[in-house]
CHARMM-style PDB file with segment names, atoms N, HN, CA, C and O in Angstrom:
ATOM      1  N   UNK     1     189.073-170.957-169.920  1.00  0.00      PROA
ATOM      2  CA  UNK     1     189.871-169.841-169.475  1.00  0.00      PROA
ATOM      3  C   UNK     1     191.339-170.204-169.715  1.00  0.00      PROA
ATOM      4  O   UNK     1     191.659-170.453-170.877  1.00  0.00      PROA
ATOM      5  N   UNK     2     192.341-170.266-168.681  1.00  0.00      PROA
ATOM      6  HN  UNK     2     192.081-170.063-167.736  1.00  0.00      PROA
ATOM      7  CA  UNK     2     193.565-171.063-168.894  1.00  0.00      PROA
ATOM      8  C   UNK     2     194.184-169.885-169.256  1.00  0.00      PROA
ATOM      9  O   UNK     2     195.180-170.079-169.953  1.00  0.00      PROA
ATOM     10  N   UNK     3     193.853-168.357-168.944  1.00  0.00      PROA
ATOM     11  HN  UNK     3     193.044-168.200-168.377  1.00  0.00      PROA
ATOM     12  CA  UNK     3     194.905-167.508-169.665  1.00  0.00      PROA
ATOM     13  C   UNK     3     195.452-166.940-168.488  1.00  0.00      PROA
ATOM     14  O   UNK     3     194.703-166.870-167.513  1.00  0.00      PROA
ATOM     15  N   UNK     4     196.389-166.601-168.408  1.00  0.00      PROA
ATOM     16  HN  UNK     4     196.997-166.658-169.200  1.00  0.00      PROA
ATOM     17  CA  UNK     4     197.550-165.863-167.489  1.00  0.00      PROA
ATOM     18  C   UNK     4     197.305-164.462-167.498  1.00  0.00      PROA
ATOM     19  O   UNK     4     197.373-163.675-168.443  1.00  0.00      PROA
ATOM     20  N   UNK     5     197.051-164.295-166.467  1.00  0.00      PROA
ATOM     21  HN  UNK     5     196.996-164.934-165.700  1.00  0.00      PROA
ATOM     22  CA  UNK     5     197.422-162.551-166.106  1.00  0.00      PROA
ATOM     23  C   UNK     5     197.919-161.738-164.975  1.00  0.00      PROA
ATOM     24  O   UNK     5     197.755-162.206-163.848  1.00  0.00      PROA
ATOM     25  N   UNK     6     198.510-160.573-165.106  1.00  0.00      PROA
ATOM     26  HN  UNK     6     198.643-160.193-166.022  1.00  0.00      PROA
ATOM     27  CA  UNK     6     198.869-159.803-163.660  1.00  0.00      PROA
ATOM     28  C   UNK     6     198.188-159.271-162.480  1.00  0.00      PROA
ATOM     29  O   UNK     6     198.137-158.048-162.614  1.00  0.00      PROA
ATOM     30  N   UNK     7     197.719-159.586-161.538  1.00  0.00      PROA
ATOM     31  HN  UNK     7     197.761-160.579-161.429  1.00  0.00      PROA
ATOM     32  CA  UNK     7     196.951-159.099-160.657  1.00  0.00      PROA
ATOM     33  C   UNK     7     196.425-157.632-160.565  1.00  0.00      PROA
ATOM     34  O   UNK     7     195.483-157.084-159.992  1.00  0.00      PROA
ATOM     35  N   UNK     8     197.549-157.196-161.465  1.00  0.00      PROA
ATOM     36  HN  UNK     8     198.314-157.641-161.930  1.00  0.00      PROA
ATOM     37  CA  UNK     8     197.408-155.586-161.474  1.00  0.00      PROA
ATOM     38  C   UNK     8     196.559-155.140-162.609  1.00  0.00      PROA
ATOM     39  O   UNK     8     195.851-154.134-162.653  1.00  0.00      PROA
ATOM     40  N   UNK     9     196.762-156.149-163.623  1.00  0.00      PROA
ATOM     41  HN  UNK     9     197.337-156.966-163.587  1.00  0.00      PROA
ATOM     42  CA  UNK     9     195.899-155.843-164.580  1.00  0.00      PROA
ATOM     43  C   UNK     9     194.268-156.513-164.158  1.00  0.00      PROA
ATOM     44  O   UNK     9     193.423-156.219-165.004  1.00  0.00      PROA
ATOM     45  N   UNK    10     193.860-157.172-163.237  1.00  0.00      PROA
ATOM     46  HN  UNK    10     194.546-157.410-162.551  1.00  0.00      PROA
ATOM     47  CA  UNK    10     192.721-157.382-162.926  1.00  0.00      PROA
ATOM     48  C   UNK    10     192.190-156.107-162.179  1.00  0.00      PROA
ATOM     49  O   UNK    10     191.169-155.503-162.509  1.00  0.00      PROA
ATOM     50  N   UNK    11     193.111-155.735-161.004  1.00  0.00      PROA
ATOM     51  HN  UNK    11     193.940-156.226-160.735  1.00  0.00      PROA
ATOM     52  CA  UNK    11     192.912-155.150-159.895  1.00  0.00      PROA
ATOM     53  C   UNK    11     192.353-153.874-160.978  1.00  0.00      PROA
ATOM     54  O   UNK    11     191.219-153.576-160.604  1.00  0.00      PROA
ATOM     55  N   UNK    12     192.720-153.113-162.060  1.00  0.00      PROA
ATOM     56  HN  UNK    12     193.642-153.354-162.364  1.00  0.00      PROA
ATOM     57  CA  UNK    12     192.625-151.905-162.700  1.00  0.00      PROA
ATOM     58  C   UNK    12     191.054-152.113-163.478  1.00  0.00      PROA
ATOM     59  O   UNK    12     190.066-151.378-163.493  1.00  0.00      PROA
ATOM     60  N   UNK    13     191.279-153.248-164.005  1.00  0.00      PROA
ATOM     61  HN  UNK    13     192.081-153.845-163.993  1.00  0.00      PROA
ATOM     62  CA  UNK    13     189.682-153.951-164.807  1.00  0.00      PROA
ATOM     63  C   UNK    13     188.738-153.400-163.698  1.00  0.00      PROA
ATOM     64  O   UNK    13     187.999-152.465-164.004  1.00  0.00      PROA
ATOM     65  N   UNK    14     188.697-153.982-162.239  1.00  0.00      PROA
ATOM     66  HN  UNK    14     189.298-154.742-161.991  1.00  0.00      PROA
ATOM     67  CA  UNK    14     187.840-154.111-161.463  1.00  0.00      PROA
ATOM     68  C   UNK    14     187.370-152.746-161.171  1.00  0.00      PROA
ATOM     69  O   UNK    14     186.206-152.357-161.270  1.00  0.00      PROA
ATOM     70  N   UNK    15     188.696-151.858-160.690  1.00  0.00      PROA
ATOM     71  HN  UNK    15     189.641-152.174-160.609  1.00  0.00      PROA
ATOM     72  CA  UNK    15     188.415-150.330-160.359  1.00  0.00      PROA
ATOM     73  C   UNK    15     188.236-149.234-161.486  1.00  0.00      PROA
ATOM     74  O   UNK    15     188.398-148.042-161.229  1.00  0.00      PROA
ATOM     75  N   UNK    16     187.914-149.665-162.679  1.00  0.00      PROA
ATOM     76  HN  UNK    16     187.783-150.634-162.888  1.00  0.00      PROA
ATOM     77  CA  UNK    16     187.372-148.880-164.097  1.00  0.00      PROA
ATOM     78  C   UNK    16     185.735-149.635-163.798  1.00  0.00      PROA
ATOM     79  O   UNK    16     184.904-149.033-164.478  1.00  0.00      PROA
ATOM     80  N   UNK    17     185.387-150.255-163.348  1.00  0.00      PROA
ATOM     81  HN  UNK    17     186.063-150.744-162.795  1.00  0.00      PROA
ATOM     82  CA  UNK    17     184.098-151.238-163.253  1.00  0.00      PROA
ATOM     83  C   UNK    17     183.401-150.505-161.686  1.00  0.00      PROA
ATOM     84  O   UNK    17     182.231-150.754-161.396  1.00  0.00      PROA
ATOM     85  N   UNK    18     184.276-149.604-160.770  1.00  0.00      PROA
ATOM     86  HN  UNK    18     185.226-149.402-161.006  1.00  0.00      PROA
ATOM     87  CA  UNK    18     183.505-148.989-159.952  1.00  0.00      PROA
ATOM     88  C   UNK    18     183.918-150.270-158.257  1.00  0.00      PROA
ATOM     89  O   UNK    18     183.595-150.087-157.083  1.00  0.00      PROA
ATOM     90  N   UNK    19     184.496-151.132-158.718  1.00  0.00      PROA
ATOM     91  HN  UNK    19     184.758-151.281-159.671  1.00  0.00      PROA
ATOM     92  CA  UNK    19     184.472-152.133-157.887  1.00  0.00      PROA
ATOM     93  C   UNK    19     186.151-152.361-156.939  1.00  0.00      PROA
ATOM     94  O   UNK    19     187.242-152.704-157.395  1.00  0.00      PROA
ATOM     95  N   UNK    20     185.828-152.073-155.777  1.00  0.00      PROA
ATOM     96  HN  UNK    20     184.942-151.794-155.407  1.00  0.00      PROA
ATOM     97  CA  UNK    20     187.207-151.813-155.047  1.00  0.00      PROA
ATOM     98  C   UNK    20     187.133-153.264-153.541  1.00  0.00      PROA
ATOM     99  O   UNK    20     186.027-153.595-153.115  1.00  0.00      PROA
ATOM    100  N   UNK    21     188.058-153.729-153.132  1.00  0.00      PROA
ATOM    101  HN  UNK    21     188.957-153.460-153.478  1.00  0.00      PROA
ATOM    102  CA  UNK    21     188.320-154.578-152.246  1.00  0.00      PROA
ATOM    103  C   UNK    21     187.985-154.391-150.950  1.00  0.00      PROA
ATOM    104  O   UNK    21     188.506-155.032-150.037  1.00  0.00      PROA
ATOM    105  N   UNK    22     187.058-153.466-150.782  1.00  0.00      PROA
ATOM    106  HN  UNK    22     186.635-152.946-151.524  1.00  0.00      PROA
ATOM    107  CA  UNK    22     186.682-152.980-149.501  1.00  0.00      PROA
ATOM    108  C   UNK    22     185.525-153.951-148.667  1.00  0.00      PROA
ATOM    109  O   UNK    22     184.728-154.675-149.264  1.00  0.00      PROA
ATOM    110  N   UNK    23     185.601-153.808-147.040  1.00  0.00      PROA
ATOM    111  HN  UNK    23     186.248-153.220-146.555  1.00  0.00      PROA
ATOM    112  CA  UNK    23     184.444-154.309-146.527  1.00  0.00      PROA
ATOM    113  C   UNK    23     183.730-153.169-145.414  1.00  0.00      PROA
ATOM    114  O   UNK    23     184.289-152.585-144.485  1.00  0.00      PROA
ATOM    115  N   UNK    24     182.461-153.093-145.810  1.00  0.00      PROA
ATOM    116  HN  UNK    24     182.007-153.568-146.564  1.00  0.00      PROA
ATOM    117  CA  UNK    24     181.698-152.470-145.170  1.00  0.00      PROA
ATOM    118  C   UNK    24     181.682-152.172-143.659  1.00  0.00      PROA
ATOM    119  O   UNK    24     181.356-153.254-143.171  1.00  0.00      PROA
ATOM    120  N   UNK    25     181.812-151.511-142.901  1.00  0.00      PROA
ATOM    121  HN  UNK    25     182.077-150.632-143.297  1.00  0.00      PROA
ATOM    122  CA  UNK    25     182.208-151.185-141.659  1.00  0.00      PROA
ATOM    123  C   UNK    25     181.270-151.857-140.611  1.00  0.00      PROA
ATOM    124  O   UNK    25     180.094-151.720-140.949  1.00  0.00      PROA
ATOM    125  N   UNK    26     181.426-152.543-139.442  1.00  0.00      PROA
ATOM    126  HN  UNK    26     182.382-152.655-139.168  1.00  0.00      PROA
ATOM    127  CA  UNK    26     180.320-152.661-138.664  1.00  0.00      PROA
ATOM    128  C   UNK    26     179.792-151.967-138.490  1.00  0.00      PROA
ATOM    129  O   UNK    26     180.303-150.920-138.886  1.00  0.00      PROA
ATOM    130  N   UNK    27     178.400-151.783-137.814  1.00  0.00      PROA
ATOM    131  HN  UNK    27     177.985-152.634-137.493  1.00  0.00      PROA
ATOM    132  CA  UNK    27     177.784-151.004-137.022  1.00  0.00      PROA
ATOM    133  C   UNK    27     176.850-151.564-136.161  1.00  0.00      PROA
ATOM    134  O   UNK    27     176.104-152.464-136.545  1.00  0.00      PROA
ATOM    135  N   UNK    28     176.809-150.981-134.689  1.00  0.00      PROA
ATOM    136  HN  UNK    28     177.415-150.249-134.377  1.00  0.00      PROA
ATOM    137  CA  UNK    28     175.839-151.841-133.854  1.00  0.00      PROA
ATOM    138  C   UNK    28     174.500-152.032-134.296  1.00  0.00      PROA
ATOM    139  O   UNK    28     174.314-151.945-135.509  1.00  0.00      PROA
ATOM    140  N   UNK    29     173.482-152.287-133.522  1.00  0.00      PROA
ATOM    141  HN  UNK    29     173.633-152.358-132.536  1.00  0.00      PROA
ATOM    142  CA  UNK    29     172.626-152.581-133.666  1.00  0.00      PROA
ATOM    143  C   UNK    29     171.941-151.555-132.817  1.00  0.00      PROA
ATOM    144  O   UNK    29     172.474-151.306-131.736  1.00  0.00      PROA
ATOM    145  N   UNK    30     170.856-150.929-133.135  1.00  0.00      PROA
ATOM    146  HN  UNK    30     170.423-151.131-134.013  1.00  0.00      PROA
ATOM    147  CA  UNK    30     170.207-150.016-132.139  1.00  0.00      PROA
ATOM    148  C   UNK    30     169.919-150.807-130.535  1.00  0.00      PROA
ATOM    149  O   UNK    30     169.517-151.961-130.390  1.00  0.00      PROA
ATOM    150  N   UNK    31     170.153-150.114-129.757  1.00  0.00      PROA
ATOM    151  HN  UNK    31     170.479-149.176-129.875  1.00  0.00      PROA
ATOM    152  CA  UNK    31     169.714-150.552-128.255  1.00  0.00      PROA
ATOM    153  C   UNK    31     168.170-150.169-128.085  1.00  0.00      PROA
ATOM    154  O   UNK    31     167.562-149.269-128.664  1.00  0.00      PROA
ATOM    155  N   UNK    32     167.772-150.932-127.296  1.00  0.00      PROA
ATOM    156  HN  UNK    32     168.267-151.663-126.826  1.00  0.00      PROA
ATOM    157  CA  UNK    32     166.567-150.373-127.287  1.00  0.00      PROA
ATOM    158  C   UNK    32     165.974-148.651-126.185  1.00  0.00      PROA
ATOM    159  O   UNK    32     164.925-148.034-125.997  1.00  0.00      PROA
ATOM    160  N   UNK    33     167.545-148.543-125.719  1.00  0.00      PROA
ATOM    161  HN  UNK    33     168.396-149.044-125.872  1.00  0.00      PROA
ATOM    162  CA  UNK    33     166.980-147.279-125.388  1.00  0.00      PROA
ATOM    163  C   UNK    33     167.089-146.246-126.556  1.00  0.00      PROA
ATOM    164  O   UNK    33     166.431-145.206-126.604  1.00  0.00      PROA
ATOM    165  N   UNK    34     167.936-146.626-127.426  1.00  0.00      PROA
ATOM    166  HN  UNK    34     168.471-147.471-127.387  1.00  0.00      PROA
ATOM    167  CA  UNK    34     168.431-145.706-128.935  1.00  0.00      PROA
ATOM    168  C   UNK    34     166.752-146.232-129.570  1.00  0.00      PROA
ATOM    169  O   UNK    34     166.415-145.237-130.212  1.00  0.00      PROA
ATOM    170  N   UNK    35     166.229-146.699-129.625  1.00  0.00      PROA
ATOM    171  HN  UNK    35     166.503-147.507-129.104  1.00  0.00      PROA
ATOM    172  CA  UNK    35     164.840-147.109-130.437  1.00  0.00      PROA
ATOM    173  C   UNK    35     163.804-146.375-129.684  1.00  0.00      PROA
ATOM    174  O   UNK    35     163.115-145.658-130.410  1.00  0.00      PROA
ATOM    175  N   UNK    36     163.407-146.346-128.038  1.00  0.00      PROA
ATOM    176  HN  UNK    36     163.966-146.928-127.448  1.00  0.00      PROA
ATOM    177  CA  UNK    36     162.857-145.133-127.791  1.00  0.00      PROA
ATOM    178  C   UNK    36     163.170-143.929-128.317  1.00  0.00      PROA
ATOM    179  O   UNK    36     162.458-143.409-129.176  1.00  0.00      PROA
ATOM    180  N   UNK    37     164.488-143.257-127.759  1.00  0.00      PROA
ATOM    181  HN  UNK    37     165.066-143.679-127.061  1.00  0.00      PROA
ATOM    182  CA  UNK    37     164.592-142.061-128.039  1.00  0.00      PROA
ATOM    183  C   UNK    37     164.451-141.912-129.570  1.00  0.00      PROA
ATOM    184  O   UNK    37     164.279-140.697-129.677  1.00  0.00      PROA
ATOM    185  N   UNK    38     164.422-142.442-130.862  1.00  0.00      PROA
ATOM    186  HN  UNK    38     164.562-143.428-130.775  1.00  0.00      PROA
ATOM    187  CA  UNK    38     163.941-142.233-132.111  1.00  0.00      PROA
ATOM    188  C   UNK    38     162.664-142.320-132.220  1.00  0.00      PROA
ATOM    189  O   UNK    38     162.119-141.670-133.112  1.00  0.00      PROA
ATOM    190  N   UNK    39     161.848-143.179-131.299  1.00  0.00      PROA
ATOM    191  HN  UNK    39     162.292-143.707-130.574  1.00  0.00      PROA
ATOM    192  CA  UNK    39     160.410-143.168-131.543  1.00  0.00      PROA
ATOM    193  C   UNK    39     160.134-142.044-130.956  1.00  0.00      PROA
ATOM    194  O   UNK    39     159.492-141.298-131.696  1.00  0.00      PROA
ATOM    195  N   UNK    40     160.345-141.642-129.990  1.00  0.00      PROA
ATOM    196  HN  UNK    40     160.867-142.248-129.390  1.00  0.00      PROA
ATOM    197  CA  UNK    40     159.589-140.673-129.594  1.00  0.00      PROA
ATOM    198  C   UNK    40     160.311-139.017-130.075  1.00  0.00      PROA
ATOM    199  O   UNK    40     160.019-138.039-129.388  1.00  0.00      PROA
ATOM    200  N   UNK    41     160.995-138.909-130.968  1.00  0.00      PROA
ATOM    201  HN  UNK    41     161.232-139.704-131.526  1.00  0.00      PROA
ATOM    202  CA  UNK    41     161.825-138.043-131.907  1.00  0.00      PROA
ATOM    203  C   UNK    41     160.783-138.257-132.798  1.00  0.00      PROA
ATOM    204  O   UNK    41     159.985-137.322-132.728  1.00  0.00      PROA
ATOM    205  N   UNK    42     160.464-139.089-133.595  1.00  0.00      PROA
ATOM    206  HN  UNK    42     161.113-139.848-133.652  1.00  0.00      PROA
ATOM    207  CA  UNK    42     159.770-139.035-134.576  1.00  0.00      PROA
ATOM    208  C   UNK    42     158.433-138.740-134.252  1.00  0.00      PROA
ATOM    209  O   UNK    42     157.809-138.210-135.171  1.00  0.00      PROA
ATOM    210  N   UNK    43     157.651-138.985-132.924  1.00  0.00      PROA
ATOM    211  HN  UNK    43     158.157-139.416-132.177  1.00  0.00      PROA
ATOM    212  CA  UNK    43     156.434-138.895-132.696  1.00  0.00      PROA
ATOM    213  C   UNK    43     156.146-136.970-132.630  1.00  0.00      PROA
ATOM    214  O   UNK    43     155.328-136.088-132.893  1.00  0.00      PROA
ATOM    215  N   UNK    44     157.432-137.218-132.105  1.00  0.00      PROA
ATOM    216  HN  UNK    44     158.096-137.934-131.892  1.00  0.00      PROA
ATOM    217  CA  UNK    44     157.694-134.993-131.390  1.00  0.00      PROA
ATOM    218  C   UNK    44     157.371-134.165-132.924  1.00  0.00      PROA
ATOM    219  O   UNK    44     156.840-133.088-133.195  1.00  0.00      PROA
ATOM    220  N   UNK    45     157.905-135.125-133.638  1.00  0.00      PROA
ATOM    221  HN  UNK    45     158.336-136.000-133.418  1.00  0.00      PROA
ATOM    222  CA  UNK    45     158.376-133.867-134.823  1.00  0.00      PROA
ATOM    223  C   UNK    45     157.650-134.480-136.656  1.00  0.00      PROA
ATOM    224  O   UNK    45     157.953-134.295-137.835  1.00  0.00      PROA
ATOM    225  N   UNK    46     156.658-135.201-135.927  1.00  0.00      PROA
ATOM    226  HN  UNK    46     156.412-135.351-134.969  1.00  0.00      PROA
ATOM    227  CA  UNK    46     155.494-136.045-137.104  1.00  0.00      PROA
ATOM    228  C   UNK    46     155.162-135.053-137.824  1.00  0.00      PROA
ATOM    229  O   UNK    46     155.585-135.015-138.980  1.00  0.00      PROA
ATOM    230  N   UNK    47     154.217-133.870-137.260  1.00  0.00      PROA
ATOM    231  HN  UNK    47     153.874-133.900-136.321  1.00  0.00      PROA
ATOM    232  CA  UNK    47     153.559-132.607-138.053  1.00  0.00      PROA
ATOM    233  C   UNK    47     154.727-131.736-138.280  1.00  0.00      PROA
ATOM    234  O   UNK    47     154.376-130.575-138.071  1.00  0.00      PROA
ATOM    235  N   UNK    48     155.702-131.792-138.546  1.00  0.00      PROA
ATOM    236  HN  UNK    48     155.987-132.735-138.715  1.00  0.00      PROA
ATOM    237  CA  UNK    48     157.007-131.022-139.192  1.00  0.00      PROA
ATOM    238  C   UNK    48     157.022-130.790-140.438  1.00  0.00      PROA
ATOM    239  O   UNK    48     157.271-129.729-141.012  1.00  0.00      PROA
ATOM    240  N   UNK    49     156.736-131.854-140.888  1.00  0.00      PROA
ATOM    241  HN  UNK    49     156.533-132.715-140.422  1.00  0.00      PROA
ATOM    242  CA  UNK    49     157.165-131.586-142.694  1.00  0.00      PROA
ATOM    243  C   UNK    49     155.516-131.393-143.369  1.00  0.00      PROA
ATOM    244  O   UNK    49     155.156-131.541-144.537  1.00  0.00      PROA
ATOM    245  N   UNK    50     154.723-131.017-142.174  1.00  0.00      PROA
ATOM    246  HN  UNK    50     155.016-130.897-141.226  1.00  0.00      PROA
ATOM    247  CA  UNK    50     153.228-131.051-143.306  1.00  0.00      PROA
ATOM    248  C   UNK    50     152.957-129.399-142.968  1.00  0.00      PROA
ATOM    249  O   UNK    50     151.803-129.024-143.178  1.00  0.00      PROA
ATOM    250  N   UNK    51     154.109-128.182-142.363  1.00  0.00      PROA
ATOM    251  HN  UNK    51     155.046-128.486-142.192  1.00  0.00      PROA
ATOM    252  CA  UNK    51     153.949-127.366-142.264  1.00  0.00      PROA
ATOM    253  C   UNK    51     153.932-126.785-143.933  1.00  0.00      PROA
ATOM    254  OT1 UNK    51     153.721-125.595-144.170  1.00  0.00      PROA
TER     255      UNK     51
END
């Protein structure tokens, strides 16, 4: 390697490539009362989509 360049000219390479400096946001973790109320959401509304 050994070649010199502007940060700006990387930074532009990267974001023509789809690729930006970002980090993904936390998010909790389901509680387990949030894991009932989806199980039993999903149990309510199982025969839904076979109408």
């Amino acid at each position: 390697m050994g070649e010199s360049c502007r940060r700006s000219t990387i930074t532009a390479a990267l974001h023509q490539s789809g690729l930006y400096g970002r980090v993904a946001r936390w998010k909790p973790l389901l509680s387990a009362r949030h894991m009932k109320a989806r199980m039993e959401f999903a149990k309510k509304h199982l025969k839904d989509s076979k109408m």
